[in-house]
C-alpha positions in Angstrom: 63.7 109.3 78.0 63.0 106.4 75.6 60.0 105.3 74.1 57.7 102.6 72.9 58.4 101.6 68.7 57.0 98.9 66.6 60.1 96.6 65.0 59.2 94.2 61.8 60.4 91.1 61.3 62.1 89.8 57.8 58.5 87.8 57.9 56.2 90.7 58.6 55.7 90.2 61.9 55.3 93.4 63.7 56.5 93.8 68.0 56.9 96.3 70.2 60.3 97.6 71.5 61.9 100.3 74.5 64.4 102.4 72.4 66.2 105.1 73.6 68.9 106.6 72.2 70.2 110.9 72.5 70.7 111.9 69.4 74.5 111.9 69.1 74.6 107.7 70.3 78.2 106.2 69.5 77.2 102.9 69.4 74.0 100.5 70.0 73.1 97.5 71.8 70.1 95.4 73.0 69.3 94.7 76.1 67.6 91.5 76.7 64.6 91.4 79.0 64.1 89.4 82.0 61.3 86.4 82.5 58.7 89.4 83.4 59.1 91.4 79.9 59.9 94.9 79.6 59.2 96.1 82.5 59.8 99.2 84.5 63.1 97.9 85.2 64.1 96.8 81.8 63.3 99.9 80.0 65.1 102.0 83.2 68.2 100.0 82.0 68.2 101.1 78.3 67.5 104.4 79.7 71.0 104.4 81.5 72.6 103.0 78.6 71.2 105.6 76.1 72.5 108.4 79.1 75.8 107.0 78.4 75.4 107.3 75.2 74.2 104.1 73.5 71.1 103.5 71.2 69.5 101.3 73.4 66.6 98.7 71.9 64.8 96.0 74.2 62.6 94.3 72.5 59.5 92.1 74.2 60.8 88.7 73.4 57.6 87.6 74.9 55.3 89.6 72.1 56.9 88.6 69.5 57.1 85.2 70.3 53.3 84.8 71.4 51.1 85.5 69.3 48.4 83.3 70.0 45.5 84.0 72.5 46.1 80.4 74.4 49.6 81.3 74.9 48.6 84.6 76.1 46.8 83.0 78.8 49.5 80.9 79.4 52.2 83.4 80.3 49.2 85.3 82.5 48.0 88.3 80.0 44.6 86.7 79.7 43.9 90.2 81.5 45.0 92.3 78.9 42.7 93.7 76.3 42.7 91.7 73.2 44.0 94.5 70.8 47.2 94.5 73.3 49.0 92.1 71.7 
């Protein structure tokens, strides 16, 4: 149901979000990810939400917050392509 979007910060900072929403959503919220990111399970939850009619947006905290390839490495996506991030 949802799908992957590209939020930008007030500083230009770019990051990737879950949103999913139906078209007719009453109201929105944000659904904060776990220590493992958006995962499966994180974007199934915004999935329900949007269902029940929400706008649902979970953005990868750890992204946006690591931009840096040493703290790549340090959270464990040192296996990840470097145009991934």
């Amino acid at each position: 149901m949802g799908e992957w979007t590209t939020l930008k910060a007030a500083d230009g900072h770019e990051f990737q979000a879950w949103r999913s929403a139906r078209a007719e959503s009453m109201a929105g919220l944000v659904v904060a990810q776990e220590i493992f990111g958006v995962n499966e399970h994180i974007r199934q939850v915004a999935d329900r939400y949007a269902t029940l009619g929400f706008a649902a947006v979970a953005p990868d905290g750890n992204r946006a917050l690591c931009r840096e390839a040493s703290c790549l490495m340090a959270v464990g996506w040192g296996r990840l392509a470097p145009n991934a991030v």
